[in-house]
C-alpha positions in Angstrom: -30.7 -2.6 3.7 -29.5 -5.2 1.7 -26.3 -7.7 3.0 -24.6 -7.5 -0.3 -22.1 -10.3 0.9 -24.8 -12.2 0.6 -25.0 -12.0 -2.9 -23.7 -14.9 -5.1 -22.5 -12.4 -8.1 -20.3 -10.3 -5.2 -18.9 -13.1 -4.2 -17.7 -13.9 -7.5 -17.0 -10.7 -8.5 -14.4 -10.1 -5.3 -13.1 -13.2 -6.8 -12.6 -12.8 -10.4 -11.2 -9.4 -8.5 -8.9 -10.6 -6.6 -7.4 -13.3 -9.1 -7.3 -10.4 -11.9 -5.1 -8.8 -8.8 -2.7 -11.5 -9.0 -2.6 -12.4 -12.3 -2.0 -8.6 -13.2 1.4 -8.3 -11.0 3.2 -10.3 -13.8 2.6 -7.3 -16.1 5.3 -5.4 -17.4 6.8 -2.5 -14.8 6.1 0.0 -17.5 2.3 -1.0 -17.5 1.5 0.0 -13.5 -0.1 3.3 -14.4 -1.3 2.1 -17.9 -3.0 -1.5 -18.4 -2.1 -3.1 -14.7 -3.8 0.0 -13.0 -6.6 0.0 -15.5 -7.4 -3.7 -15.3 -7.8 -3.4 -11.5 -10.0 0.0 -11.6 -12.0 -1.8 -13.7 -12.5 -5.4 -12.1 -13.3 -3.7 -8.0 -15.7 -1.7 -9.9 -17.8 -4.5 -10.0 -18.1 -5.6 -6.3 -18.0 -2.1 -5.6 -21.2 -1.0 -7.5 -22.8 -4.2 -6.3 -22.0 -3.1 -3.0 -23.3 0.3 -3.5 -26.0 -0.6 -4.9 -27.0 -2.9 -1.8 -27.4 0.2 0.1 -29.7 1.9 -2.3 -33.2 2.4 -1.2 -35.1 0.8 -4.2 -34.7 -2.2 -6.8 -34.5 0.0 -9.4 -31.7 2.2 -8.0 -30.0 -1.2 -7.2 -30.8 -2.3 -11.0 -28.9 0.7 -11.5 -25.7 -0.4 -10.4 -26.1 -3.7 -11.0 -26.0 -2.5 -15.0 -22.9 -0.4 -14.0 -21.4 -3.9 -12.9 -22.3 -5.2 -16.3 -20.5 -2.7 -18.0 -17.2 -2.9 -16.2 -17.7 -7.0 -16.3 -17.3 -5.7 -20.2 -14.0 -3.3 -19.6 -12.8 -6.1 -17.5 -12.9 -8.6 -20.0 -11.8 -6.8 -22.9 -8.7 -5.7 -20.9 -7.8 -9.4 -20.3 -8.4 -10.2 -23.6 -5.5 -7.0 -24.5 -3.3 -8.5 -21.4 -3.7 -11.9 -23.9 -3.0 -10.6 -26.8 0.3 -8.8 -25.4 1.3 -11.6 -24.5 1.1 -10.3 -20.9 -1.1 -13.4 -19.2 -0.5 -17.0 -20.8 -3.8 -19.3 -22.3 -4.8 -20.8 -19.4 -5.4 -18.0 -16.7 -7.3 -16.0 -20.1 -9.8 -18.8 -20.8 -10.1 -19.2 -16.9 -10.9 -15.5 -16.3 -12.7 -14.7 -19.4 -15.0 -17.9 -19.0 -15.6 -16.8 -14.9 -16.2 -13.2 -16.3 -18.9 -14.0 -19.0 -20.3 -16.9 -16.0 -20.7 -13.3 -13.9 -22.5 -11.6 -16.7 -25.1 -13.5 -17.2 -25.7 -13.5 -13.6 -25.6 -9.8 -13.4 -28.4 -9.5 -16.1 -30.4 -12.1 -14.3 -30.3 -10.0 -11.3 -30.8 -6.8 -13.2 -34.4 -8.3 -14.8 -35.2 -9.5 -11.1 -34.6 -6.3 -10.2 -37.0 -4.7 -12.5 -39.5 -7.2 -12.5 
């Protein structure tokens, strides 16, 4: 069984997680069961599926969840970008975690064509 702290992209992923924690705590009260709760489903479902996947039998079950990852590292980003454009998160934490997110990405997909390799 794979150590999936071990992996690079989950260690970046509980990061960009727990930053998109904080920065989403400055939303507006009336957005905790809308875009604050939403933001945050979607960012730990990235660690989480890496983790899960980690204790799959296979590479391609892992490669599985490592393209669930992908997809939420998608959700993730376009929620920020919504948080941005409602004014909700200033310039400089949206480049920050937008440019971190689309860093994890393309790491993901690396690992997903190792994977299946």
């Amino acid at each position: 069984m794979r150590d999936y702290k071990k992996y690079d992209v989950w260690n970046l992923a509980h990061a960009i997680t727990k930053d998109i924690y904080l920065v989403s705590q400055n939303f507006p009260r009336e957005e905790l069961f809308g875009l604050t709760s939403q933001i945050r489903r979607a960012a730990i479902s990235i660690p989480s599926n890496i983790a899960e996947g980690c204790g799959r039998g296979s590479d391609k079950e892992f490669a599985r969840f490592v393209e669930i990852s992908i997809g939420s590292t998608n959700e993730t980003e376009y929620q920020l970008f919504l948080a941005f454009d409602l004014n909700f998160i200033d310039l400089e934490n949206y480049e920050l975690l937008a440019e971190r997110l689309n860093i994890l990405r393309q790491k993901l997909i690396q690992l997903r064509k190792k994977l299946l390799e």
